[in-house]
LUMBA-436364 format. One line per 3 residues: number of its first residue (from 0); for each residue x, y, z of C-alpha. Coordinates in steps of 0.25 Angstrom, whole numbers, always signed. Each point is the difference from the previous one (the first is absolute). Layout:
! residues N
NUM) X,Y,Z  ...
***
This chain:
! residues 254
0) +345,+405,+324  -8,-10,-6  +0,+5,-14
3) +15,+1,+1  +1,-14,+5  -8,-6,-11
6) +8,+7,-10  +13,-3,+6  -4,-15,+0
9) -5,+1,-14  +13,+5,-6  +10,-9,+7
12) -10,-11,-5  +1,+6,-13  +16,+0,+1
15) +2,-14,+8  -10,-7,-11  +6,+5,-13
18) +15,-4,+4  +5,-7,-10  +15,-4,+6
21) +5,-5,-13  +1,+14,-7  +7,+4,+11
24) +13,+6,+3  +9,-4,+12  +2,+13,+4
27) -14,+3,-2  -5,-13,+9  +10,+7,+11
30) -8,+12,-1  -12,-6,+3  +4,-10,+10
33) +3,+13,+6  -12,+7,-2  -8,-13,+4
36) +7,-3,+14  -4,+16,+5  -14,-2,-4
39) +1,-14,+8  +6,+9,+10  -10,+9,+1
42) -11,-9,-2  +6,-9,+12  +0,+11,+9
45) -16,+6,-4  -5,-14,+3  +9,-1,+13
48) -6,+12,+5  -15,-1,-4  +1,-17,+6
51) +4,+8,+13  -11,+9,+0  -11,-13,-5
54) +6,-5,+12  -3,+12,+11  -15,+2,-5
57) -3,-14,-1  -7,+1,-13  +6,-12,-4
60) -10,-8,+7  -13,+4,-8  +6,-10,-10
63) +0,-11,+10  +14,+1,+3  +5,-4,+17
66) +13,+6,-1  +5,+11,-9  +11,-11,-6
69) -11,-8,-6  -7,+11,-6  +14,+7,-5
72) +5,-15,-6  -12,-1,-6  +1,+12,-7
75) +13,+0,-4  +2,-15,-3  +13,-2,+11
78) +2,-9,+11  -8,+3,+13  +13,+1,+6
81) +5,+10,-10  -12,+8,+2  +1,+1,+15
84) +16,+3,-2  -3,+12,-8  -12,+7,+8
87) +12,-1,+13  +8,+6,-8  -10,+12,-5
90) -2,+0,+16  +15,+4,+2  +0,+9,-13
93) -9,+7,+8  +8,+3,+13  +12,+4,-10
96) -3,+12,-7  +14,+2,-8  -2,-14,-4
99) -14,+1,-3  +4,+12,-9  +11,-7,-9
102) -12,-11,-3  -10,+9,-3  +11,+5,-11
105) +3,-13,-7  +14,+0,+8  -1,-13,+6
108) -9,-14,-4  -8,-6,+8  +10,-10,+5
111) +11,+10,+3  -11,+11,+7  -2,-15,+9
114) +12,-2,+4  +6,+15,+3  -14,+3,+7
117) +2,-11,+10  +14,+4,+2  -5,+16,+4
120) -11,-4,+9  +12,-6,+8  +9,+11,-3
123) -4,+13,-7  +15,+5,+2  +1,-11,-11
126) -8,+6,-12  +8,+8,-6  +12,-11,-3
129) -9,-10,-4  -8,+9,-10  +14,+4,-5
132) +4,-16,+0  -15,-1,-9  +3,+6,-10
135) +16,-2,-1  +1,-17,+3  -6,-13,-3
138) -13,-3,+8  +8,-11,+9  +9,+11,+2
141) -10,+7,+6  -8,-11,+6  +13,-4,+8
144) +2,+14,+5  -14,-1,+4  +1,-11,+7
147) +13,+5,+8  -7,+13,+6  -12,-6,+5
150) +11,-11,+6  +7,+11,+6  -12,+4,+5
153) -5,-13,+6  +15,-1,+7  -1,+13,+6
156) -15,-2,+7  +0,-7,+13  -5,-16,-5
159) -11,+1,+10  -6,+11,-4  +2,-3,-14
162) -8,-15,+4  -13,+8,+5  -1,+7,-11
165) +0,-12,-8  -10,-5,+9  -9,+9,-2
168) +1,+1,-14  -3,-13,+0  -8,-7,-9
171) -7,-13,-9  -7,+3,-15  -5,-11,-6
174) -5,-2,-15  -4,-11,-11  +7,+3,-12
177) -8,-3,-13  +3,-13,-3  -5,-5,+13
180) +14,+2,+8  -2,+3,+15  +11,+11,+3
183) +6,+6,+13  +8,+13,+3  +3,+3,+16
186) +7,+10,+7  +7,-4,+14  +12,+2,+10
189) +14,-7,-3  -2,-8,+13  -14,-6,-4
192) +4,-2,-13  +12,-8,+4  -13,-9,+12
195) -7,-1,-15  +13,-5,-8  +5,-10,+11
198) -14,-6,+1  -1,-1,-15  +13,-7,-2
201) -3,-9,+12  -13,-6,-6  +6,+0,-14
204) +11,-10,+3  -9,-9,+4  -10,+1,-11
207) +14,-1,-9  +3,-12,+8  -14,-6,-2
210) +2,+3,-15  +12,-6,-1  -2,-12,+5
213) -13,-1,-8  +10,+1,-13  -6,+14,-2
216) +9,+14,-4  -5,+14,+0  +6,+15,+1
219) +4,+4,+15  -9,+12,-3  -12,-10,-3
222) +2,-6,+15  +2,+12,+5  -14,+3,-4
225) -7,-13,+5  +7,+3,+12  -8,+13,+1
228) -12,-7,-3  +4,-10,+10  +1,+7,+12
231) -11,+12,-3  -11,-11,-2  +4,-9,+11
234) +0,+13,+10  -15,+4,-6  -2,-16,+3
237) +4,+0,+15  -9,+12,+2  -11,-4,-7
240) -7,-2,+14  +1,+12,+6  -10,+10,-5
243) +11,+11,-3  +13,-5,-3  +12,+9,+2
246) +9,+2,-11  +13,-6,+4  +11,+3,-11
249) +1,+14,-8  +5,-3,-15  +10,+8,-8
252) +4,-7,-13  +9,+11,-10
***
């Protein structure tokens, strides 16, 4: 396999490096936009899988790495975020055989193979239409249909059920960006993330009315962020004495 690699990335080398598009044709630049979008395709889908795999036997840590997103941003030069976005979906891919199978074959790029594979972990009667809507419409066709089955899907499970198992999927990741940027992702209920909300908007207006009245104008979403800040830290402050604080507020920020 490894041979084969080596000579398949030698020869799409070969042929992406000796491109000169000024001698070519329209008709033949459509051909290769063609040919170039499957091998993207297909390349998409090889790393999708092998991230997920990094990710299950933790090899990724042997180049220092905490968390498989780091390690696959790194190595792929995308946003953390992204990263972490397309090891979830390898993770669906692979409780959805069918879907699974059409990636494998070029059939679907990686942000259509995201979309239908969070759709048919919610609802596998689903597949078959949105494979079909794949390769016949537009991806926000698609991503619109998606987004009505696992709608109809929430709508037909009971909300307080449907809340615990957002609780327990609960989560917070936390990461630092290259240029020094402090970034959050969380996971919560839609009744915390509503306690989070009201709180935040509450300590922005008054750090908006402090602003204002000192002649100073930002973004709402730069308040919202000192608001954050606000109310974290001054939590940590009023437990500082105690020997082992208790975490008072869950964070979900999408």
């Amino acid at each position: 396999m490894c041979e084969e690699r080596d000579e398949l990335e030698t020869a799409l080398s070969r042929m992406v490096g000796s491109l000169d598009t000024a001698l070519l044709r329209g008709a033949d630049a459509k051909v290769l936009v063609g040919f170039y979008s499957r091998i993207e395709r297909l390349a998409g889908a090889g790393k999708s899988l092998c991230a997920l795999r990094v990710a299950e036997t933790g090899t990724f840590t042997e180049e220092g790495h905490r968390h498989v997103g780091e390690w696959l941003a790194a190595k792929t030069g995308e946003s953390v975020g992204g990263a972490v976005s397309l090891l979830e979906a390898a993770g669906n891919l692979s409780k959805c055989p069918d879907v699974e199978e059409a990636f494998k074959k070029g059939e679907l790029s990686v942000s259509q193979a995201k979309e239908v594979a969070s759709a048919a972990v919610m609802d596998p009667s689903a597949v078959r239409e949105l494979l079909c809507l794949a390769q016949s419409e537009g991806f926000e066709n698609l991503r619109r249909r998606c987004a009505q089955v696992k709608a109809a899907q929430v709508q037909k499970a009971d909300e307080d059920a449907n809340q615990r198992r957002i609780h327990r999927s609960r989560r917070l990741r936390t990461w630092t960006d290259p240029d020094g940027t402090f970034r959050l992702d969380a996971r919560l209920t839609k009744d915390a993330g509503g306690r989070i909300l009201c709180a935040l908007k509450h300590e922005s207006d008054k750090i908006f009315s402090d602003a204002r009245r000192a002649g100073a104008r930002e973004a709402s979403e730069a308040y919202l962020a000192d608001a954050l800040v606000c109310l974290v830290t001054r939590t940590c402050e009023s437990a500082g004495a105690r020997q082992h604080p208790k975490a008072l507020v869950h964070l979900r920020v999408d």
